[in-house]
Every structure is written in C-alpha cells, then in structure tokens.
C-alpha positions in Angstrom: 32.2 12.4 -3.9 34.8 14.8 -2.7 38.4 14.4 -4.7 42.4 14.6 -4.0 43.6 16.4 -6.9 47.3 15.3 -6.9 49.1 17.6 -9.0 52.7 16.3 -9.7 55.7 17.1 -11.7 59.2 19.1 -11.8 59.8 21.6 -10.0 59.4 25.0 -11.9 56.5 23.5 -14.0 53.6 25.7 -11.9 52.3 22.9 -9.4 51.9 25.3 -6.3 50.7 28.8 -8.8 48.1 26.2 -10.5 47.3 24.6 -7.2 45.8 28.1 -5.9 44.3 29.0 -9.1 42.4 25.4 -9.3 40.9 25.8 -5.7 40.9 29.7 -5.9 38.2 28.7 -8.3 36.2 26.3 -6.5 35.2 27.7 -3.3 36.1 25.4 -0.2 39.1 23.5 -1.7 42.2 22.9 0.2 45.4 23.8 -1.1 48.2 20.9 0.8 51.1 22.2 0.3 54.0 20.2 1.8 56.6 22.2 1.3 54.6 25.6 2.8 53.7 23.1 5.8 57.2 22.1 5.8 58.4 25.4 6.8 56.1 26.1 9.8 59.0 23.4 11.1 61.9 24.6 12.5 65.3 23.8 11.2 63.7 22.4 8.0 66.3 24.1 6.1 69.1 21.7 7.1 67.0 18.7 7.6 64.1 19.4 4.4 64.2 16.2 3.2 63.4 14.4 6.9 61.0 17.1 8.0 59.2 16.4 4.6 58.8 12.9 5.9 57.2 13.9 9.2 55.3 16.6 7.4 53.9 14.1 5.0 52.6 11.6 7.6 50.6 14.8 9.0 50.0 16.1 5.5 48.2 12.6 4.7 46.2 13.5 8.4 45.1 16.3 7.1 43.9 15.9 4.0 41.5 12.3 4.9 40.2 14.7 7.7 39.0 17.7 5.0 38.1 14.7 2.7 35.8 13.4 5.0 33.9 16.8 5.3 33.2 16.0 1.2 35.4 19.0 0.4 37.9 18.3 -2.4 41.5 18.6 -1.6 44.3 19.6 -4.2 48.0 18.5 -3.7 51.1 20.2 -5.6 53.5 17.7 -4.4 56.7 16.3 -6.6 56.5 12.4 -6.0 58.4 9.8 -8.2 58.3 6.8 -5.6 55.2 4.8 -6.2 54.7 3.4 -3.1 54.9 7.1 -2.1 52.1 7.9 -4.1 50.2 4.7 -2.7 50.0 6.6 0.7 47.9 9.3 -0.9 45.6 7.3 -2.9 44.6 5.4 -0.2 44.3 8.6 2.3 41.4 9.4 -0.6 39.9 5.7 -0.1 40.1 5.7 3.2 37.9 9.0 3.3 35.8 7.9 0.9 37.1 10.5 -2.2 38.6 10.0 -5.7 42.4 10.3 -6.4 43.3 11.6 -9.6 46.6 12.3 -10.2 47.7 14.6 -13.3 52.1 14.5 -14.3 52.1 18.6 -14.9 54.7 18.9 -18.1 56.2 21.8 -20.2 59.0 22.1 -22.8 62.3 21.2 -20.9 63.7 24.8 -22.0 60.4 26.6 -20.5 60.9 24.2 -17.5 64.1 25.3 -16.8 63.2 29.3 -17.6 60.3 29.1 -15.3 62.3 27.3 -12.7 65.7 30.1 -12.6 62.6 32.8 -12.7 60.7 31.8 -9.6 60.4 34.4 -7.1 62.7 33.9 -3.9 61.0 32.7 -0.8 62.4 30.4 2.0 61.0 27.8 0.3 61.9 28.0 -3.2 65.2 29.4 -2.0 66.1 25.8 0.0 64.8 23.6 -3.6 66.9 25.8 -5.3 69.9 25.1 -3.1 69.4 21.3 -3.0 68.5 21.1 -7.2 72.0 22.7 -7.3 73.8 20.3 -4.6 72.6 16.8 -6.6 73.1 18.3 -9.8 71.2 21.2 -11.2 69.2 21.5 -14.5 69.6 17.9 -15.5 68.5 17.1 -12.0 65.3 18.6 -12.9 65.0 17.1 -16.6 65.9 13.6 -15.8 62.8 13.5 -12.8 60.8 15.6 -15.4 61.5 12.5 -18.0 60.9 9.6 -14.6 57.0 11.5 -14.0 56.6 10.6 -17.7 57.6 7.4 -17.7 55.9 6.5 -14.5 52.7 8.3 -15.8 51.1 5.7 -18.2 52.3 2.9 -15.7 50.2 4.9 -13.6 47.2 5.8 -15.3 48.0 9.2 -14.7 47.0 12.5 -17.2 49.6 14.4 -18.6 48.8 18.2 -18.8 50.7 20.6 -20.5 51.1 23.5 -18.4 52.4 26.0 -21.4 48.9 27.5 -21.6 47.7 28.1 -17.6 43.8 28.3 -18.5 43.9 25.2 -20.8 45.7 23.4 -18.4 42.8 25.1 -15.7 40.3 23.2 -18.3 42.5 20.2 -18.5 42.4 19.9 -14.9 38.8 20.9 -14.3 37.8 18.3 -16.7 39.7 15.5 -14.6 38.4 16.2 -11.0 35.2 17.9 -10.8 34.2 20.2 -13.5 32.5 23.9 -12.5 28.6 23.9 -12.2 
C-alpha cells in the first residue's frame, strides 16, 4: 500500500532538506512541495498565502494521482488547521494509501538558528518576510508549541529532527521501512 508521508512542523526545523533525503532514499517517491509549486505561480509573492490555497487544491490532485500508481508520496508542508489536514488524509483514502503524519521538532534555540541560517531562495526569502510582518521568532515558537499540542490530539509522531539520520530512522520506521 503506497503512503503520504506528511512531514509537518515550524518552519526552519528541516521539513523540505528531510523531505528529499527521505525519498532521495527510496527510489520513486515524490517530493510535494507546496511552497516550490507555489512559485511556478506568478505574483505569488504578494498574494503567497491565496496562491497557496489554489496551489493546495492542485497539490491534493497531484498527490491521489501518484498515489494511485502505488508510489509513496512525501509532503513537507506546515499545517496547524485540522480540517486542513483532513483534506490530505483523505486525498490518501481516496487513493487507497496510508497517511502518516510526523510533527518534525527541535530545541526552540536550534529552531530559531536553523531558521536565520537558511540559504536565500525566492521562497525562503517571501516566509522570511511574512515570519517577520506577523511577528518574528515567537511567530515561529508559538506555531512550533500549537504542532505539539495538536499532535497527540492527532495521533501524530513527534520526531526530533536534532540528529538528521535518526530522525531518517525515525521516519523510515513510520512509513515504509527500506528492504
């Protein structure tokens, strides 16, 4: 049974980097990345937040249709909204996959370092702008605490991301282990 590996949490805390090295690993994974999709849209920059709406709805497209090929999927998306997250799990049911979801989490003070020391792209450059706009680095802390609140509501696996091969393990052992 293929899976959608939804890999949430803060910004900064390696989604996107552990993302490629998950399917970079397993040969015929996608990587869905909404906010790389996001920027094949033009004048994202000013609108990110509605073009990530639009993007999502094709995102969700996307990722039943590769499901349904019994390829696994893997999704480094922040999401704090449940009935956001709803929309994914049942993209998986509907093509016949698994969810699982892991809340990716590291020590507020490494959060933050990893976040200021993320290269600049278009991309990182717009979250960057907007963390700023509604309020910076406790932005970032107070939806790093919401993922871990909503997490055991959830059912969802907390994985510390300090260590990037444990958390590798961590992750492999939730989805679909190596042969």
């Amino acid at each position: 049974m293929p899976t959608l590996l939804h890999l949430n949490g803060p910004s900064g805390v390696g989604k996107s980097t552990l993302a490629r090295a998950y399917a970079d690993a397993r040969p015929g994974t996608l990587v869905c990345d909404i906010d790389d999709l996001r920027s094949w849209v033009s004048g994202w920059e000013d609108d990110f937040v509605g073009t990530g709406e639009a993007v999502r709805q094709t995102a969700l497209a996307l990722m039943t249709a590769y499901l349904r090929t019994g390829r696994d999927v893997v999704l480094p998306q922040l999401i704090v909204t449940p009935a956001q997250v709803e929309r994914f799990e049942a993209a998986a049911a509907d093509a016949g996959a698994s969810y699982v979801a892991a809340v990716l989490d590291v020590d507020p003070d490494v959060l933050l370092e990893r976040l200021h020391a993320r290269p600049v792209t278009p991309v990182t450059a717009v979250v960057s702008r907007i963390i700023e706009e509604r309020g910076g680095d406790p932005l970032v802390l107070e939806g790093r605490q919401q993922l871990l609140d909503l997490a055991p509501q959830k059912g969802w696996t907390v994985v510390d991301t300090t260590d990037r091969d444990a958390a590798l393990a961590a992750l492999g052992r939730l989805a679909r282990p190596l042969a």
